[in-house]
C-alpha positions as CSV (number, residue, x, y, z in Angstrom):
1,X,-35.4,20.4,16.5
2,X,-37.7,17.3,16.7
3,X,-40.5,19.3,17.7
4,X,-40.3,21.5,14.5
5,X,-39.5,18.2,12.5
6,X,-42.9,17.0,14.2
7,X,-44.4,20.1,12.9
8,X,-42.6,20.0,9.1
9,X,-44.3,16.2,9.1
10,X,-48.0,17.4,10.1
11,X,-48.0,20.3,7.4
12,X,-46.7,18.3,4.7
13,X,-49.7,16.0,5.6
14,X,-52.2,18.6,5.5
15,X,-51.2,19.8,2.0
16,X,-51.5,16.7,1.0
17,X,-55.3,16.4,2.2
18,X,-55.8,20.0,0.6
19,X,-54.1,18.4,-2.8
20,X,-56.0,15.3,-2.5
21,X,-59.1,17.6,-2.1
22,X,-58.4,19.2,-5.1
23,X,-57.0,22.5,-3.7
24,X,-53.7,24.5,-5.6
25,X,-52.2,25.2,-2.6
26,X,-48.8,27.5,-1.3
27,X,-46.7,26.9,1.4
28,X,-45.1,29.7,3.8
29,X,-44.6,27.9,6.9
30,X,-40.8,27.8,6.2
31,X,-40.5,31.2,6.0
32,X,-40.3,33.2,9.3
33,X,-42.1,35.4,10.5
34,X,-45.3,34.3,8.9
35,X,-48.7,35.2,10.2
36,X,-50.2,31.8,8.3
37,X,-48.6,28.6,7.2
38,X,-50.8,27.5,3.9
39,X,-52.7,29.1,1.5
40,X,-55.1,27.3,-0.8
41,X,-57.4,27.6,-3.4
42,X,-60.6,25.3,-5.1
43,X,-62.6,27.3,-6.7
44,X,-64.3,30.1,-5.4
45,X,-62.5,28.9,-1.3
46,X,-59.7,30.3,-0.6
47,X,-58.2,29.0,2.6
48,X,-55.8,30.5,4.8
49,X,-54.5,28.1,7.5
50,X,-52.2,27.9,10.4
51,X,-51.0,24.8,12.4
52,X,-50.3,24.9,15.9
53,X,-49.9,21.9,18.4
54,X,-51.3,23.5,21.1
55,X,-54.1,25.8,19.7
56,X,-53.9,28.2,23.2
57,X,-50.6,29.6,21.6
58,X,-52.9,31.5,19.4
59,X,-53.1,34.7,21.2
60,X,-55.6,38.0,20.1
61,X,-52.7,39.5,18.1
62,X,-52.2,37.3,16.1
63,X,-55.7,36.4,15.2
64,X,-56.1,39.6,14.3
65,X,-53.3,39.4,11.9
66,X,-55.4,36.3,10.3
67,X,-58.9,38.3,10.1
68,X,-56.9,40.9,8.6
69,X,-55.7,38.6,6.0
70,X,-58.9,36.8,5.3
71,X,-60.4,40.1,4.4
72,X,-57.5,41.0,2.1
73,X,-57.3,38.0,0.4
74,X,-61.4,37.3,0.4
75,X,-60.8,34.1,2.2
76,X,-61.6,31.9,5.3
77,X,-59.3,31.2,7.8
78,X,-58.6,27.7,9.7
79,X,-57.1,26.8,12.7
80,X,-55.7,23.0,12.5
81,X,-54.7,22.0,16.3
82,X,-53.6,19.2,18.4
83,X,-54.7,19.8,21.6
84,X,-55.8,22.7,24.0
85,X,-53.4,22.8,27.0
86,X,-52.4,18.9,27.6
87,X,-55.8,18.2,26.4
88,X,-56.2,16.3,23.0
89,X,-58.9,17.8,20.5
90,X,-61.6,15.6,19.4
91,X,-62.4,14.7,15.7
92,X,-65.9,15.6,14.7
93,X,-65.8,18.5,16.7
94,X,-65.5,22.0,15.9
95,X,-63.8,24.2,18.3
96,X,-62.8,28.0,18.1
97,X,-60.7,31.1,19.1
98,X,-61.2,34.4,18.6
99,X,-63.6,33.7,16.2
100,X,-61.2,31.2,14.0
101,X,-62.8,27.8,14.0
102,X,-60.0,25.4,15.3
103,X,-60.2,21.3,13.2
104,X,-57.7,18.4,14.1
105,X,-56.5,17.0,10.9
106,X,-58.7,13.9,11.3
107,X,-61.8,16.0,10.6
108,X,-59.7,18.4,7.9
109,X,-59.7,15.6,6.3
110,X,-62.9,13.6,6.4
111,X,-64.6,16.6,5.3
112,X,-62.3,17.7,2.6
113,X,-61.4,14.6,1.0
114,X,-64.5,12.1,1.8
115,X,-67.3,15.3,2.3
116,X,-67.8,14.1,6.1
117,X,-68.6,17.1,8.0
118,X,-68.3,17.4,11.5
119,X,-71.8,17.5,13.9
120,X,-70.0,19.0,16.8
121,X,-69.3,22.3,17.9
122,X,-67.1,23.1,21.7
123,X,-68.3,25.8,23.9
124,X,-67.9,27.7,27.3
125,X,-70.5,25.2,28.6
126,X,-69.4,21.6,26.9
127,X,-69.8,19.8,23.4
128,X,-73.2,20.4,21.3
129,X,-74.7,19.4,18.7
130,X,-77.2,21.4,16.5
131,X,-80.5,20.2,16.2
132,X,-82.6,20.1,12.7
133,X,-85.8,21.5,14.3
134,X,-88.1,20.4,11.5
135,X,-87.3,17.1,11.4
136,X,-87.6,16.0,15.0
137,X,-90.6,18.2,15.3
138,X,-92.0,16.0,12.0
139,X,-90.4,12.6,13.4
140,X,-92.2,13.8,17.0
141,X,-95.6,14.1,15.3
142,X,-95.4,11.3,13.1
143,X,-94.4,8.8,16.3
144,X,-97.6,10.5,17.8
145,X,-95.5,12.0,21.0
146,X,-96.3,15.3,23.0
147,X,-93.8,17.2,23.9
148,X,-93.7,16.1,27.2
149,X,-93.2,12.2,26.4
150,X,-90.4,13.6,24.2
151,X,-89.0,14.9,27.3
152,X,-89.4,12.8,29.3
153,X,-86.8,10.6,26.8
154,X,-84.7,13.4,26.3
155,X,-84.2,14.2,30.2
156,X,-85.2,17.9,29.5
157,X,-87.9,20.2,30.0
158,X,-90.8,20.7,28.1
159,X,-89.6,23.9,26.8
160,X,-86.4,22.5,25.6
161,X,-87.3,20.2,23.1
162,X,-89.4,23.8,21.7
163,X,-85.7,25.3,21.8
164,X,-84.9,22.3,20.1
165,X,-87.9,22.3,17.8
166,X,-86.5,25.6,16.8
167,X,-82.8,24.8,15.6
168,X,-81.4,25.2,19.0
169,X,-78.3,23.5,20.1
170,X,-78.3,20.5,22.5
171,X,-75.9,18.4,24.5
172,X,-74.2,15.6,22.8
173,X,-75.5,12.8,25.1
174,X,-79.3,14.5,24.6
175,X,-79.2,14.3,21.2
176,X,-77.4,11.0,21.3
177,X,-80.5,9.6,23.8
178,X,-83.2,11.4,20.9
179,X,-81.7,10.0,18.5
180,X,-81.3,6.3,19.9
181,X,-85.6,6.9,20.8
182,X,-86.2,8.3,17.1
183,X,-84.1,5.8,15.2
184,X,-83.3,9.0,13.0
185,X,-80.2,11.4,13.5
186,X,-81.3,14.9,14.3
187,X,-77.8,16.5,14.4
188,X,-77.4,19.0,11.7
189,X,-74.1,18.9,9.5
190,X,-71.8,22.0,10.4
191,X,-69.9,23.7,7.6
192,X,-66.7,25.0,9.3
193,X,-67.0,28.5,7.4
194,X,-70.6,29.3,8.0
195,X,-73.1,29.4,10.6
196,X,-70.6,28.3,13.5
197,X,-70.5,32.2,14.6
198,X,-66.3,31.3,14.5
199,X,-66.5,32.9,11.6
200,X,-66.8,36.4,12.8
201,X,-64.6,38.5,14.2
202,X,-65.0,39.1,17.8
203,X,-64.2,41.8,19.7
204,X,-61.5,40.1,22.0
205,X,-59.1,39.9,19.0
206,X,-58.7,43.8,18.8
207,X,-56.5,45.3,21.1
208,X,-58.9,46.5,24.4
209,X,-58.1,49.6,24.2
210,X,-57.4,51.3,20.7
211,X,-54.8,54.2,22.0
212,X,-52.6,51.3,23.4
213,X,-53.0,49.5,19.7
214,X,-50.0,49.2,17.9
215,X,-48.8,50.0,14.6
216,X,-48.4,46.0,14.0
217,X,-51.5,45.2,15.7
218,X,-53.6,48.0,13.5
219,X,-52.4,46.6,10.2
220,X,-53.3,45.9,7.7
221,X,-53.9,49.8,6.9
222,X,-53.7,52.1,3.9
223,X,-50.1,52.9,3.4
224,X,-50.8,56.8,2.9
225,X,-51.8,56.9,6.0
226,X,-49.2,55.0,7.6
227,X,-46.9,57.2,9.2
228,X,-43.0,56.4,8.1
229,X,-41.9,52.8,9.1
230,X,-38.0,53.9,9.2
231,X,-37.5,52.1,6.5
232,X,-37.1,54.6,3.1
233,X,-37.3,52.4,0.0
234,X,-40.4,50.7,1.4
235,X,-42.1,53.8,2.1
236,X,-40.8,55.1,-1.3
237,X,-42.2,52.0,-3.3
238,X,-45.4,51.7,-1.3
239,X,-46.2,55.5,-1.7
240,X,-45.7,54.9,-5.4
241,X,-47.9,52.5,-5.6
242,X,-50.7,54.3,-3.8
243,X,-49.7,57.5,-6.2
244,X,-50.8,55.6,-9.0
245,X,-54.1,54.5,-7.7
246,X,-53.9,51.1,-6.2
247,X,-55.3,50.4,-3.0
248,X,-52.1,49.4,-0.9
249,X,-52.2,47.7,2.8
250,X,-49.0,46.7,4.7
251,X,-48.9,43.6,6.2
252,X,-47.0,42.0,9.0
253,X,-45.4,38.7,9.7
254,X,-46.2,37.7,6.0
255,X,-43.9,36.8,3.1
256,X,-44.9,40.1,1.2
257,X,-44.7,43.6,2.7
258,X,-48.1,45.0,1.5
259,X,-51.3,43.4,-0.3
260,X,-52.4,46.0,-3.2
261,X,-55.9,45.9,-4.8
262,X,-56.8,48.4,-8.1
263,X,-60.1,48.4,-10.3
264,X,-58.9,48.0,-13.6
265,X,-60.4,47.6,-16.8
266,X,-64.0,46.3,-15.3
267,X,-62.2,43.9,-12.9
268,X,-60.5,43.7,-9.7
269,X,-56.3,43.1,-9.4
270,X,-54.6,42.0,-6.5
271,X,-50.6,43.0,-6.4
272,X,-48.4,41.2,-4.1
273,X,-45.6,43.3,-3.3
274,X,-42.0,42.6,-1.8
275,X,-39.2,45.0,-1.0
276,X,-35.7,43.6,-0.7
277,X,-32.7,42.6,-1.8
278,X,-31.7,40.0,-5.1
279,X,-31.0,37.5,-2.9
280,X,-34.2,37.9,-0.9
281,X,-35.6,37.4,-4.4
282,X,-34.3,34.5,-5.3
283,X,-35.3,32.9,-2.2
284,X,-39.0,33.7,-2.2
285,X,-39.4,33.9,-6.3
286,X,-41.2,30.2,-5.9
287,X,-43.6,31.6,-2.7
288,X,-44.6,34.6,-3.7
289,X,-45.3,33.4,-7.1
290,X,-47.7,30.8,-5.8
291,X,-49.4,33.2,-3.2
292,X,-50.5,35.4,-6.2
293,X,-51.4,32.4,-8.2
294,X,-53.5,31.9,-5.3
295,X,-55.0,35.2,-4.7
296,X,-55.2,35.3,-8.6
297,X,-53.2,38.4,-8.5
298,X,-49.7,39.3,-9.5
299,X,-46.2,39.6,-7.5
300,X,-44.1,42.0,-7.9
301,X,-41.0,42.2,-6.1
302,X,-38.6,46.2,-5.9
303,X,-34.9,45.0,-5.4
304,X,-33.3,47.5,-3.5
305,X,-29.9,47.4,-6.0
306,X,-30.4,47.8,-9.5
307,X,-29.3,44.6,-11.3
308,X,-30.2,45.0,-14.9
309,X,-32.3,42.0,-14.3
310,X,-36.1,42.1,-15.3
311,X,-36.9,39.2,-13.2
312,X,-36.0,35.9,-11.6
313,X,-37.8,32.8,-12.3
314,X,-40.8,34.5,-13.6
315,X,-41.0,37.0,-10.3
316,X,-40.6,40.6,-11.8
317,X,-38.1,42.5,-10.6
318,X,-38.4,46.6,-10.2
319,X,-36.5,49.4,-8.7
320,X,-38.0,52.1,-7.5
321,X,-37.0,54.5,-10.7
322,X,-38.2,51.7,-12.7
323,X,-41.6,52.3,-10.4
324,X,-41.7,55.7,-10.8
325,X,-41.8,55.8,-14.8
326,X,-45.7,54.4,-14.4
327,X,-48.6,56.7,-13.9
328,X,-51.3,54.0,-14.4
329,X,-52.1,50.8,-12.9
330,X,-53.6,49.2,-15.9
331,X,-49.7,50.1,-17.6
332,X,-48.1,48.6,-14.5
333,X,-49.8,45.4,-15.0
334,X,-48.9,44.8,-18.3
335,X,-45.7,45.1,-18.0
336,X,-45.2,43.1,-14.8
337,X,-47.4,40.2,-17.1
338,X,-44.4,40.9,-20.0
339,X,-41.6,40.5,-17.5
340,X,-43.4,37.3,-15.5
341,X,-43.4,35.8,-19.0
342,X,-39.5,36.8,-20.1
C-alpha cells in the first residue's frame, strides 16, 4: 500500500508539470488494467505516458501495447522512470526501451515547463552526447586548429573529431574536455520525440516469432477480422460498428474496448467505444470523456441492460438495438453529439 501511495504521489506530480505546461490532460492510472497512465494534449502533441519506478518492468508486450496506441491515437509515447534495476536514472539524460524514450521527472519537467531540453542520450556503450558538427568544425577553423591539435585535446583520433565534424555522437567527458578547450558548448539539444531513434519501433517489442503471437499481443486489429472473443455483445456492438463503415480496433488493457476511426464529411472522427454495464458507466463517464476530449473524438459507451437512459453525465449511452437502427457513421455522430449534450 505505500508503494502504490508513492506511485499516486509521483503521477499527481507529473500532471501537474503537463498542466503547468499547458497540456489538457486525462488520467487512467487508477483504473486497472491500463496499458498507459496519462494522456495529454497541447496542441498538435498528444502524449501518452506511463510511470514506472523501475523502468526494467517494462517488458516487449507491453511496449507493444503502447506503439499500438501511439499509432491509434497519433501520438508519442513517454516513459517517466525512477531507476533501472537499483540504479537511479540521471536528469538530462535520455534513456530508452524498446524504442520508448524513458525521462525522470526532473528533466519532464525542465523541458516542459522551463523549455530545457536534455543533451544526453544512454546507450549499450555509456552516456553520449550529440555533437553539432558545423559548429565545432567553424569554432575549429576559426581558433586556427588541425584536426590533429583538436585531438590531441579531445583524447581521440584524428578521424573522430571527422565523425564528430559530421554530427556524430561522443562521450560525455569528450565533449565536456572540447567544450572546456572551445569555451563554446557543442552538445546539440535532443527533442525526446525526434531524432533519438527511441522513437521507432523496434523489432524486439513484437513477439519473436509471429505463430506464437497472441491474440492480446497482436492488437490492436480490425475487429472483422478478429475471430470471436467469447464475449457476444462486444462482438455484436463492435461488428456493428465496422457494418457501418468505421474503422474499429480492439484494444487491451485500456479503459475503452476498441479505438474507431471513420472519414466523415471531409474530416477524420475518432470513436471511443466501451461495452458494459450502467454501473461500469458511471464509473468511467469522467475518463472516457476526457480520453475523447483528448483524442478529439467522441465516447460512446453500449450498456449491456437497457435503461431508458440516453446518457450519464454527458457519456452517451446505447444498446445494441439502439446501434443497429444506424446505417451511417455521419448519422451516428450526430446523435451521440445530441445525447453528450442532453
Amino acid at each position: 500500500m505505500p508503494r502504490e501511495r508513492g506511485r499516486e504521489r509521483v503521477i499527481a506530480r507529473i500532471r501537474s508539470v503537463l498542466e503547468r505546461a499547458g497540456f489538457y490532460v486525462s488520467d487512467a492510472h487508477h483504473v486497472r488494467p491500463t496499458a498507459f497512465d496519462l494522456i495529454a494534449r497541447r496542441d498538435s502533441l498528444l502524449l501518452i505516458l506511463k510511470v514506472l519506478k523501475n523502468v526494467d518492468a517494462l517488458d516487449g508486450s507491453e511496449a507493444k501495447r503502447l506503439h499500438d496506441l501511439s499509432r491509434l491515437f497519433g501520438a508519442q509515447v513517454l516513459l517517466v522512470g525512477q531507476s533501472s534495476g537499483t540504479t537511479p536514472l540521471e536528469p538530462g539524460v535520455v534513456y530508452g526501451r524498446y524504442g520508448i524514450p524513458i525521462l525522470v521527472e526532473e528533466s519532464l519537467e525542465e523541458y516542459l515547463v522551463k523549455g530545457v531540453p536534455p543533451f544526453l542520450v544512454s546507450s549499450p556503450g555509456g552516456i553520449f552526447a550529440r555533437i553539432d558538427g558545423a559548429r565545432l568544425r567553424a569554432l575549429r577553423e576559426a581558433g586556427g586548429l588541425s584536426l590533429g591539435a583538436l585531438a590531441g585535446v579531445a583524447g581521440v583520433s584524428r578521424r573522430t573529431i571527422q565523425l564528430y565534424e559530421e554530427d556524430g555522437g561522443a562521450e560525455v567527458t569528450v565533449v565536456e574536455r572540447l567544450e572546456r578547450y572551445l569555451g563554446e558548448t557543442i552538445a546539440r539539444p535532443i527533442d525526446p520525440f525526434e531524432g533519438t531513434g527511441f522513437g521507432r519501433r523496434p523489432e524486439a517489442a513484437r513477439s519473436a516469432n509471429a505463430e506464437e503471437e497472441t491474440e492480446e499481443d497482436a492488437a490492436p486489429r480490425r475487429a472483422r477480422t478478429l475471430r470471436a472473443t467469447g464475449d457476444e455483445l462486444r462482438d455484436s456492438a463492435l461488428a456493428q460498428l465496422g457494418g457501418m463503415g468505421w474503422e474499429v480496433f480492439v484494444t487491451v488493457r485500456c479503459p475503452f474496448d476498441a479505438f474507431s476511426t471513420g472519414d466523415l464529411r471531409g474530416g477524420r472522427e475518432v470513436l471511443i467505444t466501451t461495452v458494459g454495464s450502467l454501473r461500469s458507466a458511471r464509473h468511467r463517464a469522467d475518463l472516457l470523456q476526457q480520453i475523447a476530449h483528448v483524442a478529439e473524438g467522441h465516447a460512446l459507451f453500449i450498456v449491456r441492460e437497457a435503461s431508458g437512459r440516453r446518457s450519464i453525465e454527458g457519456l452517451p449511452l446505447f444498446t445494441v438495438p439502439e446501434l443497429r437502427r444506424h446505417r451511417d457513421p455521419a448519422e451516428l455522430i450526430d446523435e451521440i453529439a445530441e445525447r453528450e449534450s442532453a
